[in-house]
C-alpha positions in Angstrom: 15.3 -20.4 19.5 14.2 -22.9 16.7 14.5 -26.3 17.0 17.7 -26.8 14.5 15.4 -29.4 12.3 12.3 -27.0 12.2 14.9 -24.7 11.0 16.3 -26.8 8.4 12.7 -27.8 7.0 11.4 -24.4 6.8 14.5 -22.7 5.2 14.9 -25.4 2.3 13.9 -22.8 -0.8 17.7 -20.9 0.6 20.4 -22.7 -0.5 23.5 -22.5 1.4 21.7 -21.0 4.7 22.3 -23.4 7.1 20.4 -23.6 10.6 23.6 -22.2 12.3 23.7 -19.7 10.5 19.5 -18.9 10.6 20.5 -18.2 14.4 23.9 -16.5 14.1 21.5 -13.8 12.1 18.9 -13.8 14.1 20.7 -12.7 16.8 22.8 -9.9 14.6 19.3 -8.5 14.4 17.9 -8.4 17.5 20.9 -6.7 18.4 20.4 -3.7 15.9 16.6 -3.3 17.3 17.4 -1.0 20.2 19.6 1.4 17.9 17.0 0.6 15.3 14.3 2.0 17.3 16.6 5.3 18.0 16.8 5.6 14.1 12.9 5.1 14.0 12.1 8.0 15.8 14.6 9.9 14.3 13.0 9.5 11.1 9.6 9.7 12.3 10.3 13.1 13.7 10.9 14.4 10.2 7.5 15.4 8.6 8.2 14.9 5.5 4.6 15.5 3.4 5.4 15.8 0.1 3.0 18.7 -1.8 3.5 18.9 -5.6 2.0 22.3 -5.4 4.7 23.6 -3.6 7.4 21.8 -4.3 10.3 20.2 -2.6 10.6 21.2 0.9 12.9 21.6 3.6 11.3 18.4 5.8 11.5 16.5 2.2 14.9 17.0 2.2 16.3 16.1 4.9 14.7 13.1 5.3 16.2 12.5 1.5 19.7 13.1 3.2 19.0 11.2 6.4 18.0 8.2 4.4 21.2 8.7 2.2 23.6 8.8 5.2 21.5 5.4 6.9 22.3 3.5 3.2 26.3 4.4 3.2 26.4 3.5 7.0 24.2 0.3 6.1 27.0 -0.2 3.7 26.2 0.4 0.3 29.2 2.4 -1.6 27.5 4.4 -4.0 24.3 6.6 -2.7 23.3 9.7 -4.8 19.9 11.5 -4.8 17.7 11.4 -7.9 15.6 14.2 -8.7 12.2 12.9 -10.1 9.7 14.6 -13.0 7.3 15.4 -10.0 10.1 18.0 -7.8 10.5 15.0 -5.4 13.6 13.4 -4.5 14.2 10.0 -4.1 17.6 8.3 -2.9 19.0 4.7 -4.2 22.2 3.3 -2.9 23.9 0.7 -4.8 26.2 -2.3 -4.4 27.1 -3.8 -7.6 26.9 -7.7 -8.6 30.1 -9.9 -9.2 30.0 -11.2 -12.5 27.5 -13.2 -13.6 25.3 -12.7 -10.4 22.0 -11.6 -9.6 21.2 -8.0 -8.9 18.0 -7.3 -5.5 16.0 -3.9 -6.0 14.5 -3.0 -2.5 12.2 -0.4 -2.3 10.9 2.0 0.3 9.8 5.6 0.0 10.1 8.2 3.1 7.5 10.7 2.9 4.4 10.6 4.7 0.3 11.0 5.2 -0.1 14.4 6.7 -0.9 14.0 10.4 -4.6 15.2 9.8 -6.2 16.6 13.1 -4.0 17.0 15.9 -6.2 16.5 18.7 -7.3 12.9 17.6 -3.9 11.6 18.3 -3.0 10.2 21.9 0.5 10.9 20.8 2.4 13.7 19.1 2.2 12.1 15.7 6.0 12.8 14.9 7.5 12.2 17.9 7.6 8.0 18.3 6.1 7.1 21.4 6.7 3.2 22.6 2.3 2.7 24.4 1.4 -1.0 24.8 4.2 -2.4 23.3 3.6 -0.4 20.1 6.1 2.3 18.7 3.2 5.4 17.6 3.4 7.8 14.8 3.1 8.9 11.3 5.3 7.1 9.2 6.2 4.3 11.9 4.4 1.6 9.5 4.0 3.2 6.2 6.4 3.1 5.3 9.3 4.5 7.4 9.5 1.2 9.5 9.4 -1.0 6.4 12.7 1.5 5.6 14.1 0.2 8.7 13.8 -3.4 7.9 16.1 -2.6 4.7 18.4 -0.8 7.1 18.8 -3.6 9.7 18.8 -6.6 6.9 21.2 -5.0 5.3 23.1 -4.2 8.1 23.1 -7.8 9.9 24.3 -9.3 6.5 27.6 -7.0 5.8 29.2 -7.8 2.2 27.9 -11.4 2.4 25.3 -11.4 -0.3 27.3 -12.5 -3.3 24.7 -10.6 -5.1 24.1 -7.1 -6.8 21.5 -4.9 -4.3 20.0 -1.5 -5.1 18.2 0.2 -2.6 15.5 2.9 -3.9 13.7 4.9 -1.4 11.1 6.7 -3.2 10.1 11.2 -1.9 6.7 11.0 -3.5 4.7 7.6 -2.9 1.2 9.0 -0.7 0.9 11.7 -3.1 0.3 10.0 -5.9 2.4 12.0 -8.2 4.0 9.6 -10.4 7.2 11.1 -10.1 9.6 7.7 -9.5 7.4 5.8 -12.3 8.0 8.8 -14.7 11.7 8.3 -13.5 11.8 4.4 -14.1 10.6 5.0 -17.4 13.1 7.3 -18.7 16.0 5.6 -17.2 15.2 2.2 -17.2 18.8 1.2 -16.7 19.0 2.7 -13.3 17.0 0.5 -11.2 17.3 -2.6 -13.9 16.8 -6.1 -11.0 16.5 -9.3 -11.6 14.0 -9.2 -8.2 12.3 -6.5 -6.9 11.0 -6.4 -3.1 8.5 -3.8 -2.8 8.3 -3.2 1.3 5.2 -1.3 1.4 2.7 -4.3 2.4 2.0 -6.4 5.4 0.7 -9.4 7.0 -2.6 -10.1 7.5 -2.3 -10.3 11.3 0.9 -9.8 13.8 3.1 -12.5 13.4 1.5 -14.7 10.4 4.0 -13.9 7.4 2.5 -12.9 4.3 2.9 -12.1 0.7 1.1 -9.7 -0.6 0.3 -11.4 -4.5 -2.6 -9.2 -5.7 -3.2 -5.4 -5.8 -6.7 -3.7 -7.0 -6.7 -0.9 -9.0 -8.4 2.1 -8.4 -11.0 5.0 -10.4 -11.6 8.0 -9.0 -14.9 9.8 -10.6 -17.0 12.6 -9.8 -20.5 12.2 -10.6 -22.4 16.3 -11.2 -26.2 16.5 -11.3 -28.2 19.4 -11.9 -31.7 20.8 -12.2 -31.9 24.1 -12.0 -29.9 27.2 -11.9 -30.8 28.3 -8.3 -32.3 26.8 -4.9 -35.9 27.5 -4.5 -37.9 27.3 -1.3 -39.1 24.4 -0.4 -42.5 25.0 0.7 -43.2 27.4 -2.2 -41.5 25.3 -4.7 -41.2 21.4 -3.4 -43.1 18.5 -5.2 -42.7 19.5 -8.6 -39.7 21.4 -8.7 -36.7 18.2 -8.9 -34.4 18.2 -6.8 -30.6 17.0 -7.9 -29.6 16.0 -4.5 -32.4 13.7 -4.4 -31.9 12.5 -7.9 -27.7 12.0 -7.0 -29.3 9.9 -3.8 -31.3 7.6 -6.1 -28.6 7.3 -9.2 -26.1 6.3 -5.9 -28.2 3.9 -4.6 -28.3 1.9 -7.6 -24.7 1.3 -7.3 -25.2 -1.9 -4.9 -27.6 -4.7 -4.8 -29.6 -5.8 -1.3 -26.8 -7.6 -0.2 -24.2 -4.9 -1.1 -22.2 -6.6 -4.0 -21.4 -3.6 -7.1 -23.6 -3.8 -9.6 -22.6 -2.0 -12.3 -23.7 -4.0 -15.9 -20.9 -5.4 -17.7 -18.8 -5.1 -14.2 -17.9 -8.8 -12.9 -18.2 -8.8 -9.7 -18.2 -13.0 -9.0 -14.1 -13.2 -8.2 -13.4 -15.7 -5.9 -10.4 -15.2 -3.5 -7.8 -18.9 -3.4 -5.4 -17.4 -0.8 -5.4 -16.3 3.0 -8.8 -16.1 5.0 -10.1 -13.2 6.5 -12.7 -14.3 9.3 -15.3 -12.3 9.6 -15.2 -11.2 13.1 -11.6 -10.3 12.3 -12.8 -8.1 9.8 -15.4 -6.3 12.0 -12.6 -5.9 15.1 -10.2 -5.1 12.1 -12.5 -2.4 10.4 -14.1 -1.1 14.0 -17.4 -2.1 12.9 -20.5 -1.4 15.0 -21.8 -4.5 16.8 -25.2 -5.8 15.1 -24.1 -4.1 11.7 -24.3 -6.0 8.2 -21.1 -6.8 6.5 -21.4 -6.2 2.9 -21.2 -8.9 0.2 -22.8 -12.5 -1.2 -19.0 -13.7 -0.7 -16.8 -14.0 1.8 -14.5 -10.9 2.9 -11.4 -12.3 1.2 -13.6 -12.4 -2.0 -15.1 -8.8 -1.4 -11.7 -7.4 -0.3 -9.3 -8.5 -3.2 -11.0 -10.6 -5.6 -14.3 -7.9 -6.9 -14.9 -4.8 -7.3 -15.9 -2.3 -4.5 -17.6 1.5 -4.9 -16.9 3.8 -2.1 -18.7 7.2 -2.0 -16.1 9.1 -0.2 -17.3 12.6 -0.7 -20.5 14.6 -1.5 -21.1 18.3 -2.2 -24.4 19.5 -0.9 -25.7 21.9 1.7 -24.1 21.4 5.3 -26.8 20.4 7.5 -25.8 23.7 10.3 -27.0 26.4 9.0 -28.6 24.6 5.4 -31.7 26.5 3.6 -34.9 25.1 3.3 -34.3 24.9 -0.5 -34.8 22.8 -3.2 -31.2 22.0 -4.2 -30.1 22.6 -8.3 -27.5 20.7 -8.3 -25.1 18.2 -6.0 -21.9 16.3 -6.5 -20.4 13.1 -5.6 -16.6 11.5 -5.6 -16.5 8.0 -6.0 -13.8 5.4 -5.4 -13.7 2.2 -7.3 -11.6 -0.5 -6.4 -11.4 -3.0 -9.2 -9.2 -6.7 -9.0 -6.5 -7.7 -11.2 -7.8 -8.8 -14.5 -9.9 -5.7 -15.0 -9.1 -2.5 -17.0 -9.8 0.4 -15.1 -10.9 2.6 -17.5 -13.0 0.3 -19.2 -14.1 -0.3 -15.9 -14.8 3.9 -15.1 -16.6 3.9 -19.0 -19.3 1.5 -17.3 -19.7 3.2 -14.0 -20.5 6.8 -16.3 -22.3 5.3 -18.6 -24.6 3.2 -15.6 -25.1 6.6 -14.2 -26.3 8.7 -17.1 -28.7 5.4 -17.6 -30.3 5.2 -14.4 -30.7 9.0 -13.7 -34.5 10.1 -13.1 -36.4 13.1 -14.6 -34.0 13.5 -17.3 -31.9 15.6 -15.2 -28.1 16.7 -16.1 -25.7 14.7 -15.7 -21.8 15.3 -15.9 -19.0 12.0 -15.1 -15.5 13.6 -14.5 -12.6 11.1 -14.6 -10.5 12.4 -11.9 -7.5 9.4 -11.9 -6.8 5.8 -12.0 -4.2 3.3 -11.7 -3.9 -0.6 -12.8 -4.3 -3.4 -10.9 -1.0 -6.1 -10.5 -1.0 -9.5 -9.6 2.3 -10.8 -8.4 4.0 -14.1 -10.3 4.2 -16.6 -7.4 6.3 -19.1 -9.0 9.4 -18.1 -9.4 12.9 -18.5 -7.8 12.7 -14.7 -6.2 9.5 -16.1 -4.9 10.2 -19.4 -3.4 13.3 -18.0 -1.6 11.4 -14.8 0.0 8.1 -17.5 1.0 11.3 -19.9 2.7 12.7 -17.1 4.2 9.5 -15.6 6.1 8.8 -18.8 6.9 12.3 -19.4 9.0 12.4 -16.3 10.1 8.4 -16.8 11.7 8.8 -20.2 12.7 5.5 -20.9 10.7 4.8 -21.0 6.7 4.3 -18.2 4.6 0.5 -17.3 3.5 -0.6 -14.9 0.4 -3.1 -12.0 0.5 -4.2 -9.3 -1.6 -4.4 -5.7 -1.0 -6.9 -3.3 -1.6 -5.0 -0.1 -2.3 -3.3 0.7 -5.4 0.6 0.6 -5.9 1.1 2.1 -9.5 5.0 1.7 -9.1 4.2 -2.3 -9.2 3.1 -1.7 -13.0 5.5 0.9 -13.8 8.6 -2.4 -12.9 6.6 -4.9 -14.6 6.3 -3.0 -18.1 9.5 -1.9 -17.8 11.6 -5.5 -16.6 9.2 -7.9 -17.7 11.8 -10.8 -16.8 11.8 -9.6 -13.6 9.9 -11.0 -10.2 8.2 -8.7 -8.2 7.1 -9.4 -4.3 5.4 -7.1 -1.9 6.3 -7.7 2.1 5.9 -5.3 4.6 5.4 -4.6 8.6 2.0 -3.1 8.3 -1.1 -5.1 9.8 -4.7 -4.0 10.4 -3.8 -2.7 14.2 -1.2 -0.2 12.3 -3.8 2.1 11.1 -2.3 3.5 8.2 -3.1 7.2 7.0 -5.2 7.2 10.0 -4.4 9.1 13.8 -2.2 7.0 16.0 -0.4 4.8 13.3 1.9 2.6 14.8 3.8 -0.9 14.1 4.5 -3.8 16.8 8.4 -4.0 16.8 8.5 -8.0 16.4 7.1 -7.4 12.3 10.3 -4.9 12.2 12.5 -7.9 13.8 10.8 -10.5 11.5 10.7 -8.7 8.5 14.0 -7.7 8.6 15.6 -11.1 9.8 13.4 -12.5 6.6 14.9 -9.9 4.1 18.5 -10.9 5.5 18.2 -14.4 5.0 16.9 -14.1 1.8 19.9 -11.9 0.5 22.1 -14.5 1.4 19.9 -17.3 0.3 18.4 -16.0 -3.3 20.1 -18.2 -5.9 17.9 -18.4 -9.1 18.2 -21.5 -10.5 19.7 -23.2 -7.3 16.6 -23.9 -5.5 15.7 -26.8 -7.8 
């Protein structure tokens, strides 16, 4: 246990939360993990991929009335189920303020990355499976466990909070869909906060609490060459006759410099990263990078991760190499992923990437850029009350200060709230670190981030005071 002092220093941004009290919490908490972890695997066990093609499903929904049931018993009087423009479901409990108080959004959403291949998982991938300490499978991090933490916060604290809490737990989020911004803005009054917690982040290693202050924003184009109208043999046609997959290779490849920093023209890509570290050998144990392997970038990896812009081929369409012709190929495709830091519009930013590619394509070959999607980047406000409160409360909660990070995936929902309650403070914690491997086989969370972050979320429902923190 803290020393009482320690306590008292590191929990000063929550008024009223004394050091007796830090521990009397604590220990509500640890004592809901066990039947925590039961809840865990029942939720995991649901596999609940939500496909817009087909609509909701029968996994969808019961997850939607699992996660219902866990809110009343957590006990929040009023849970319904909200039907969103995308045929998802989300569910939002409610507990009304007392005059004059504060009202706490929490968010969470329970649907899931599809498993992906089987046989790549040591573990069934929805059944949880406690190996090394870890709990295993899909959903345990992202962002099922981060449900939990609500769950158990909410349950160690009772009807102390004299505040107003909603708890929205979105059907939709790893599709992509839009459905709960849609939602939000055509009923703006429904999930109206005065702080929103956004649990669908992390730390940047076990056990070093982290705030999540910066999101990039993402473009996803496809780039379509083409020469010709059919493949021609290569011996009786190669030299002169161009070839698009060779042109897409040469158009790609001037999509990075020697080093491996973006250069796109009129694409900064000098950011400069003022939070958290990210060693370098971390990064290659992190990222499962081959030993003797370049890691890309002039800057460091903070800078390269959330301060500039990074291009990602992620997919090509050209001949499989079983069973491939000796042709001269007419045409060839790519999908590209931009990432792009706060501070930069992404379709500004996508205008540039098409309009670098038509510039630097050889042979006057054809040339089509598709737009497929993007979404905004967000940078968090870090100095208000909401804040200050949720950066004491990690800190008592991990005996050790808070620290900030970026992220590099996109969380469009982050926008959607700050259009739509511009007065209000928007923070993104989480259980996830780089050993969960998210959307990936064998995702898993360490137990202690569900302990911490929900001990953390507790004490800052009872601690968040705006204007009391001086």
């Amino acid at each position: 246990m803290w020393a009482m002092q320690a306590v008292a220093d590191l929990s000063a941004g929550l008024p009223g939360v004394r050091p007796e009290l830090v521990a009397d919490v604590a220990g509500r908490v640890r004592a809901l993990m066990p039947s925590a972890r039961e809840e865990l695997a029942e939720l995991v066990a649901i596999p609940a991929v939500f496909d817009p093609r087909l609509g909701p499903s029968e996994d969808c929904a019961r997850a939607a009335d699992l996660v219902a049931a866990a809110l009343r018993d957590a006990g929040l009087p009023d849970v319904r189920l909200l039907a969103t423009p995308d045929g998802s479901t989300a569910v939002l409990g409610h507990r009304p303020a007392p005059p004059g108080a504060p009202t706490v959004l929490l968010y969470a959403h329970y649907d899931v990355q599809p498993p992906g291949d089987a046989a790549r998982w040591d573990s069934p991938p929805f059944a949880l499976t406690e190996r090394d300490g870890r709990w295993y499978g899909r959903g345990a991090a992202d962002c099922k466990g981060n449900l939990l933490c609500h769950l158990i916060a909410l349950r160690a604290v009772g009807d102390a909070p004299r505040i107003g809490i909603k708890v929205i737990v979105e059907g939709s989020e790893e599709q992509g869909t839009g459905g709960l911004e849609r939602f939000v803005e055509q009923n703006p009054d429904v999930l109206a906060a005065d702080t929103i917690v956004i649990a669908d982040s992390g730390n940047v290693a076990v056990g070093v609490p982290t705030m999540t202050t910066a999101l990039r924003g993402m473009v996803s184009a496809v780039v379509r060459v083409a020469t010709g109208t059919s493949g021609m043999h290569s011996g009786t046609f190669g030299g002169p006759t161009p070839d698009a997959l060779l042109a897409l290779v040469a158009m790609l490849a001037t999509l990075h410099n020697e080093a491996g920093d973006v250069t796109i023209p009129g694409l900064a890509n000098g950011g400069v990263w003022n939070g958290e570290a990210y060693p370098d050998e971390r990064l290659r144990a992190d990222a499962h990078v081959l030993p003797g392997v370049d890691l890309l970038g002039s800057g460091t990896v903070a800078d390269q991760l959330w301060a500039r812009p990074a291009l990602t081929v992620i997919g090509m369409e050209t001949p499989p190499l079983t069973g491939a012709p000796s042709s001269v190929q007419p045409s060839a495709a790519a999908r590209l992923n931009l990432r792009v830091p706060p501070g930069v519009d992404p379709e500004a930013a996508y205008q540039l990437l098409a309009d670098h590619l038509r510039a630097v394509a050889p042979w006057r070959v054809h040339v089509e850029v598709e737009l497929e999607g993007h979404g905004a980047p967000f940078r968090a406000s870090t100095d208000g009350p909401g804040h200050r409160a949720m950066a004491a409360a990690l800190a008592t909660a991990y005996g050790r200060p808070a620290t900030t990070a970026g992220q590099g995936g996109a969380i469009p929902l982050c926008n959607t709230f700050a259009t739509t309650y511009p007065d209000a403070e928007i923070m993104l914690i989480g259980v996830s670190e780089p050993a969960c491997l998210m959307h990936a086989p064998n995702e898993s969370v360490a137990p202690s981030e569900i302990e911490h972050i929900a001990l953390a979320e507790a004490l800052f429902l009872l601690g968040y005071a705006p204007g009391a923190d001086g």
